[in-house]
PyMOL CGO cylinders between C-alpha atoms (Angstrom):
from pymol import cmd
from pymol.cgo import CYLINDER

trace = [
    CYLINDER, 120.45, 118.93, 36.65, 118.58, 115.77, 35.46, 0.3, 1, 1, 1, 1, 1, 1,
    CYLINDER, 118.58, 115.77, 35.46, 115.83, 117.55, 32.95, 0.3, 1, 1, 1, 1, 1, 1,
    CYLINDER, 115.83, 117.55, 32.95, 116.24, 117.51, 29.93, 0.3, 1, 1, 1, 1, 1, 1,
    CYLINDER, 116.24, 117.51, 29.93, 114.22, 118.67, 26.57, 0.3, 1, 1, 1, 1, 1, 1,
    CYLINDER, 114.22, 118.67, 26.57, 110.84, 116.80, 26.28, 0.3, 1, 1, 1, 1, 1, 1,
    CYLINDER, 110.84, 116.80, 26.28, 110.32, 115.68, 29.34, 0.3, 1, 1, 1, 1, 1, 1,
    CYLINDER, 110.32, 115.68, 29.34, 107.16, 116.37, 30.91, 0.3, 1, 1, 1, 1, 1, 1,
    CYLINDER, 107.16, 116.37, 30.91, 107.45, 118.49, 34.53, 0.3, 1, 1, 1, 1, 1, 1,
    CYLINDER, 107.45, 118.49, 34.53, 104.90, 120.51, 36.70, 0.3, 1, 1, 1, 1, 1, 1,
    CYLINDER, 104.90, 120.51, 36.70, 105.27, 123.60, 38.50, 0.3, 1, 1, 1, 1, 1, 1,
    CYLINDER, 105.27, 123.60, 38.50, 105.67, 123.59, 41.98, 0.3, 1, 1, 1, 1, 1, 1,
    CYLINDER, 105.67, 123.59, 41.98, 105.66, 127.31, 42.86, 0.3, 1, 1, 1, 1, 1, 1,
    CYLINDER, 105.66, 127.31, 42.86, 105.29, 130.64, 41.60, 0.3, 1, 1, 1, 1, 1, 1,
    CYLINDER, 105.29, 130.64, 41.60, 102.11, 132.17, 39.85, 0.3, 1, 1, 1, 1, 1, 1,
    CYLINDER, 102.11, 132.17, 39.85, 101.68, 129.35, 37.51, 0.3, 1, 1, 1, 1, 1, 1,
    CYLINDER, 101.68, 129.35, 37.51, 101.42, 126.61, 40.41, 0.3, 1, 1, 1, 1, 1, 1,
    CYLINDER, 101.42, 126.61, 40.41, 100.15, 123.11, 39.55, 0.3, 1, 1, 1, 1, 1, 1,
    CYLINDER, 100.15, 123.11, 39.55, 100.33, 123.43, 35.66, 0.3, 1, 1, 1, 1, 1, 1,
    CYLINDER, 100.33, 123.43, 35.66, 102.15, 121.39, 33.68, 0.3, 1, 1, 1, 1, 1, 1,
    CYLINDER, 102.15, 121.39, 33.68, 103.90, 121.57, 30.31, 0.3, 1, 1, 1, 1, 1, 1,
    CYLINDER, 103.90, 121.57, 30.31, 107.05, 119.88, 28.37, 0.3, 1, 1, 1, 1, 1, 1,
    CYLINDER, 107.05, 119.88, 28.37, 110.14, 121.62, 28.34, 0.3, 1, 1, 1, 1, 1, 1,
    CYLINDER, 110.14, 121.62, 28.34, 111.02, 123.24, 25.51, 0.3, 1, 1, 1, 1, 1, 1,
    CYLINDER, 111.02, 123.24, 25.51, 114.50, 124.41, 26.27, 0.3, 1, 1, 1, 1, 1, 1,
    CYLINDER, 114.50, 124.41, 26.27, 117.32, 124.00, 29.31, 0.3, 1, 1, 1, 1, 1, 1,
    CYLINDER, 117.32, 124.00, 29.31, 119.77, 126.89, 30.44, 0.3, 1, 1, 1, 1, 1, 1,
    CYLINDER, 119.77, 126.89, 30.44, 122.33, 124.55, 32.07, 0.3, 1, 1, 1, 1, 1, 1,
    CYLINDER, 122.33, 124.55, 32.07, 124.51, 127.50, 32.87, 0.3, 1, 1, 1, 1, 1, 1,
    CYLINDER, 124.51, 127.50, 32.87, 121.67, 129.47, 34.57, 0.3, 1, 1, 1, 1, 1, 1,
    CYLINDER, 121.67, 129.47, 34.57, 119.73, 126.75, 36.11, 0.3, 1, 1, 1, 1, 1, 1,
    CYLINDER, 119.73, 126.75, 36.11, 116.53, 127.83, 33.95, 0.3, 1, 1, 1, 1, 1, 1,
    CYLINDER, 116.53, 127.83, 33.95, 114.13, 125.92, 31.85, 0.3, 1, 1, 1, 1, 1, 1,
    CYLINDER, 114.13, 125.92, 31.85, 111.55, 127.04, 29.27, 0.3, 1, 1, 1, 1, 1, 1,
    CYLINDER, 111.55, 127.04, 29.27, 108.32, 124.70, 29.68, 0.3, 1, 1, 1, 1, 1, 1,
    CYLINDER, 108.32, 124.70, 29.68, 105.41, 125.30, 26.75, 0.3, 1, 1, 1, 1, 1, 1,
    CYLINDER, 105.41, 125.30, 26.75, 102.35, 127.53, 27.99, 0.3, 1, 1, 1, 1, 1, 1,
    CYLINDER, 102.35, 127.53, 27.99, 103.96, 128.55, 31.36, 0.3, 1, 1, 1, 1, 1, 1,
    CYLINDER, 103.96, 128.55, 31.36, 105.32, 131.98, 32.32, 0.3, 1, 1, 1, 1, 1, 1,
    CYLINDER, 105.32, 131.98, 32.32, 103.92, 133.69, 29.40, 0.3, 1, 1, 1, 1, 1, 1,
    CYLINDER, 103.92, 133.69, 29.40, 104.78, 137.45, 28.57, 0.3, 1, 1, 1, 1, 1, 1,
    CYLINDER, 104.78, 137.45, 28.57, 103.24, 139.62, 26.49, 0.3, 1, 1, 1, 1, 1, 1,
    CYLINDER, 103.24, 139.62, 26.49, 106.24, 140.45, 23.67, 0.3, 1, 1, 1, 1, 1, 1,
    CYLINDER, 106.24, 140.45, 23.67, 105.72, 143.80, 21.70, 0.3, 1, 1, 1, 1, 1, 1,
    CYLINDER, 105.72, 143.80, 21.70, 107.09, 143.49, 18.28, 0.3, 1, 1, 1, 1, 1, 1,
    CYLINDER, 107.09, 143.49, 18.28, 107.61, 146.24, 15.72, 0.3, 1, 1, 1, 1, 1, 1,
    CYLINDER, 107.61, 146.24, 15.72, 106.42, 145.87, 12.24, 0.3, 1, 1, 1, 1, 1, 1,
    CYLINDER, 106.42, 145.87, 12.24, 108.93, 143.83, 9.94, 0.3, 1, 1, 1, 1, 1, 1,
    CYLINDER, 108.93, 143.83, 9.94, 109.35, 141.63, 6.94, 0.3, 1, 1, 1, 1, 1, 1,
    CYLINDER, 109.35, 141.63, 6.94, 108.98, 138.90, 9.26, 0.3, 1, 1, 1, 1, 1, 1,
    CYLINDER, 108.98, 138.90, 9.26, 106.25, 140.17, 10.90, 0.3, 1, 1, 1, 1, 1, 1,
    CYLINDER, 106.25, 140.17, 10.90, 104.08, 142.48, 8.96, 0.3, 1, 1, 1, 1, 1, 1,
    CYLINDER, 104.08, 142.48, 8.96, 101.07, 143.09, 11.04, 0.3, 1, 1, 1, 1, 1, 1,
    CYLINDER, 101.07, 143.09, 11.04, 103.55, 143.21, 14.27, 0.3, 1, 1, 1, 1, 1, 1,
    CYLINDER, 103.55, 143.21, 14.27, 101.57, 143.81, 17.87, 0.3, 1, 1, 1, 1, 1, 1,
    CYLINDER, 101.57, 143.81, 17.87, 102.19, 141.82, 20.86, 0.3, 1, 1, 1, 1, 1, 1,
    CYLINDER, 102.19, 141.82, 20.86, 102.86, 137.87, 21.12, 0.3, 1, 1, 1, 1, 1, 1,
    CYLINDER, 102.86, 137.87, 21.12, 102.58, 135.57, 23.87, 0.3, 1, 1, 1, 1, 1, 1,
    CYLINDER, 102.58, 135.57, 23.87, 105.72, 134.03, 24.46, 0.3, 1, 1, 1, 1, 1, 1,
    CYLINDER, 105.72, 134.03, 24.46, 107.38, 131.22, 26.84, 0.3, 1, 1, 1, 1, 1, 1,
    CYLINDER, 107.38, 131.22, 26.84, 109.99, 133.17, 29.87, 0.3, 1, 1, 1, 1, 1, 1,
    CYLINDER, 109.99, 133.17, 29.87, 112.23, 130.44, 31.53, 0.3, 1, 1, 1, 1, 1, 1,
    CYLINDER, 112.23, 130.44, 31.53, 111.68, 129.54, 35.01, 0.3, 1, 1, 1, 1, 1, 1,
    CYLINDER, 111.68, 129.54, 35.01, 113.89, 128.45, 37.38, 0.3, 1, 1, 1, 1, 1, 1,
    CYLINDER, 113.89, 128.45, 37.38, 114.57, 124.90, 38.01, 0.3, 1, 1, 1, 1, 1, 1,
    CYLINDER, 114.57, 124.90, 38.01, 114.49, 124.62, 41.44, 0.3, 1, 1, 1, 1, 1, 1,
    CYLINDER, 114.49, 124.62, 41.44, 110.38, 125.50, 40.87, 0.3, 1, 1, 1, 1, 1, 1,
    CYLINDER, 110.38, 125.50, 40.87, 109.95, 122.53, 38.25, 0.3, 1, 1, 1, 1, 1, 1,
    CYLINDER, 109.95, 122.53, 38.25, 109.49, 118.51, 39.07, 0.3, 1, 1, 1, 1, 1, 1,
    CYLINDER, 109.49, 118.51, 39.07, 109.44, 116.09, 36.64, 0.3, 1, 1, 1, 1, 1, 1,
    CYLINDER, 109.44, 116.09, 36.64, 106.27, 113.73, 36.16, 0.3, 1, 1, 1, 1, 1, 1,
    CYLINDER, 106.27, 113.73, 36.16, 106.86, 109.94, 36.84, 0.3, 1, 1, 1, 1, 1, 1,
    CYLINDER, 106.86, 109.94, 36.84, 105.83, 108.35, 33.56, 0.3, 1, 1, 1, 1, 1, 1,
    CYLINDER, 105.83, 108.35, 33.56, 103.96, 105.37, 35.94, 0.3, 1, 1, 1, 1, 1, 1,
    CYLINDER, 103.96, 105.37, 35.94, 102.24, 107.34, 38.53, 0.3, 1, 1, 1, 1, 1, 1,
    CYLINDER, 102.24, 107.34, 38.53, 101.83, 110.58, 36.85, 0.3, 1, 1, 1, 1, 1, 1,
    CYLINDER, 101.83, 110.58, 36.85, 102.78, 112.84, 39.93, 0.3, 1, 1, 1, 1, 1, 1,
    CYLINDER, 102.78, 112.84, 39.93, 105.77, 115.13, 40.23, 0.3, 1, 1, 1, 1, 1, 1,
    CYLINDER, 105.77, 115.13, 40.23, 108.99, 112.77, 41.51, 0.3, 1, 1, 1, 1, 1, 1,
    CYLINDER, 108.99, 112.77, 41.51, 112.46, 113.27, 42.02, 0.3, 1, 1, 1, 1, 1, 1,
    CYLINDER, 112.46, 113.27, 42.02, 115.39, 112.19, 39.92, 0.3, 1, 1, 1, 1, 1, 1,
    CYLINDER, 115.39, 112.19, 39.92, 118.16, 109.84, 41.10, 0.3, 1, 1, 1, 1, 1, 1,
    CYLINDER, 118.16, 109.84, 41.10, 120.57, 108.80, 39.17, 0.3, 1, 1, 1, 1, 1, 1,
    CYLINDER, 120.57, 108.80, 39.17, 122.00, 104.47, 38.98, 0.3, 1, 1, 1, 1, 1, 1,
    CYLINDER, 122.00, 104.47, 38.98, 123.91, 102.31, 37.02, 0.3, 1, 1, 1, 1, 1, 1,
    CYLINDER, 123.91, 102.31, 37.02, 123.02, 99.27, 35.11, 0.3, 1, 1, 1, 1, 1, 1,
    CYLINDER, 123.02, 99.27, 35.11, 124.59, 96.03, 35.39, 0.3, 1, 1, 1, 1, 1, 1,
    CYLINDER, 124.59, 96.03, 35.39, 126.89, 96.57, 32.46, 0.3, 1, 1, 1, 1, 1, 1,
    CYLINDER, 126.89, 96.57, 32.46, 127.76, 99.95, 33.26, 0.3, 1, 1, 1, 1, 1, 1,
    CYLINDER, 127.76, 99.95, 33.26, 125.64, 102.13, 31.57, 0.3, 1, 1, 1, 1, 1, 1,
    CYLINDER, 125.64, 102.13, 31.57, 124.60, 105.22, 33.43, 0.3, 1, 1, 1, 1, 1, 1,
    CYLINDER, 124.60, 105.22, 33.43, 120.93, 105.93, 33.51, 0.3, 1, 1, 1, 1, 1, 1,
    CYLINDER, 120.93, 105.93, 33.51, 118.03, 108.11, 35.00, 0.3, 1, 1, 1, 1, 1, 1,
    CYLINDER, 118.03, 108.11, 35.00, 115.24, 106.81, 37.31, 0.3, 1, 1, 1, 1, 1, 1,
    CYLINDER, 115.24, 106.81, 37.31, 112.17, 108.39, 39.26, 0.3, 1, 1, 1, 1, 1, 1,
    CYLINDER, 112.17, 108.39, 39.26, 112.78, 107.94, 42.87, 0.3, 1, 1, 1, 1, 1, 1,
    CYLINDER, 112.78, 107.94, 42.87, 109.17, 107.41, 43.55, 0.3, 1, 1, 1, 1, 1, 1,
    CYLINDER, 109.17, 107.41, 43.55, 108.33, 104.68, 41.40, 0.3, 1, 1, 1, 1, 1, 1,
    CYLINDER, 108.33, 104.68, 41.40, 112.12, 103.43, 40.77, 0.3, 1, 1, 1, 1, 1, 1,
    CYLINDER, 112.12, 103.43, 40.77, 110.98, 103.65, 36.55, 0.3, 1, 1, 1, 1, 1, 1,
    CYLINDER, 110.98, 103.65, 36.55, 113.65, 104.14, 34.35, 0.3, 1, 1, 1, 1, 1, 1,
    CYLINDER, 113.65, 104.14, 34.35, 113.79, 107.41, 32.75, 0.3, 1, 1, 1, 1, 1, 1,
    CYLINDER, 113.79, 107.41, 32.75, 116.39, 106.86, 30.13, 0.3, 1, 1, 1, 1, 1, 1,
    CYLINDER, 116.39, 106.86, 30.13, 120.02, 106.56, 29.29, 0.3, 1, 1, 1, 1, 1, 1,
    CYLINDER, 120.02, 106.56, 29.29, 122.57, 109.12, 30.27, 0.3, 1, 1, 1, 1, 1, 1,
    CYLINDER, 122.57, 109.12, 30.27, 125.76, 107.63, 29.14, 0.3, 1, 1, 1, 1, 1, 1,
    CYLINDER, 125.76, 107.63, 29.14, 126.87, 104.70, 26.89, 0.3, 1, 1, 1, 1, 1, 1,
    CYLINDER, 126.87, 104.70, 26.89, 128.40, 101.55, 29.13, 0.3, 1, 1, 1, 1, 1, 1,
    CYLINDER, 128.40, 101.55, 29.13, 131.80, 102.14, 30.88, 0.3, 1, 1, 1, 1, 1, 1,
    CYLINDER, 131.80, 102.14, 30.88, 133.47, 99.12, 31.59, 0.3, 1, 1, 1, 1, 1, 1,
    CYLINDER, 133.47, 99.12, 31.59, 134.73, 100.46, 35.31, 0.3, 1, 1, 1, 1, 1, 1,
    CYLINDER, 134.73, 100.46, 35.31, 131.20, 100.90, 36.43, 0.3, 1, 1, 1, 1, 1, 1,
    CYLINDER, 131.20, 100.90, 36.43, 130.20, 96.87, 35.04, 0.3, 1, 1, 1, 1, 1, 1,
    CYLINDER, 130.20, 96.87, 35.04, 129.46, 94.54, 38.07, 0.3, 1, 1, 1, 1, 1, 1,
    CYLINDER, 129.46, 94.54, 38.07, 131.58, 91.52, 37.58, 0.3, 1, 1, 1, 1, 1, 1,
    CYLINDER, 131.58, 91.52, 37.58, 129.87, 87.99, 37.65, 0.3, 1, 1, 1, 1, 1, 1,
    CYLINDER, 129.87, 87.99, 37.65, 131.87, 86.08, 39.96, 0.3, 1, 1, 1, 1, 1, 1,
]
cmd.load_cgo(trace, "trace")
């Protein structure tokens, strides 16, 4: 599972086809991810301190992850994650379609350096 919080994906199926959002929240343990203005329910809510008019709210369901992709920050279309490491070790995520880093996973491991011979 390669998304994380803030990154920008679009949905691929499901009602809400071809809309994008950033995710707001990942489930790792249920494969689910919350993306802003996507699956929205209509939440009834009683009258409280906290909310004194009460009446319904629209509000964020997650979705599973299998129906998100993420957007490639170059060619802003839906791409696939892979996952490489750097010359000194450091683990990072890249977009398989336009080969554009996505950002570091891991601080440098020694093991996984390429030696200069």
């Amino acid at each position: 599972m390669w998304i994380r919080r803030n990154d920008m994906v679009q949905i691929i199926s499901g009602d809400d086809k071809g809309a994008r959002g950033k995710v707001l929240s990942v489930d790792r343990q249920a494969g689910k991810v919350v993306v802003e203005g996507v699956n929205l329910v209509w939440k009834h809510v009683r009258r409280s301190q906290r909310n004194p008019q009460g009446g319904r709210l629209h509000k964020e369901m997650p979705i599973d992850l299998s129906n998100v992709a993420l957007i490639d920050p170059v060619t802003n279309e839906p791409t696939r994650v892979g996952v490489r490491y750097l010359e000194d070790g450091t683990k990072e995520r890249y977009s398989k379609k336009s080969g554009a880093s996505l950002g570091v996973i891991s601080r440098p491991k020694s093991r996984r350096a390429k030696s200069s011979q």
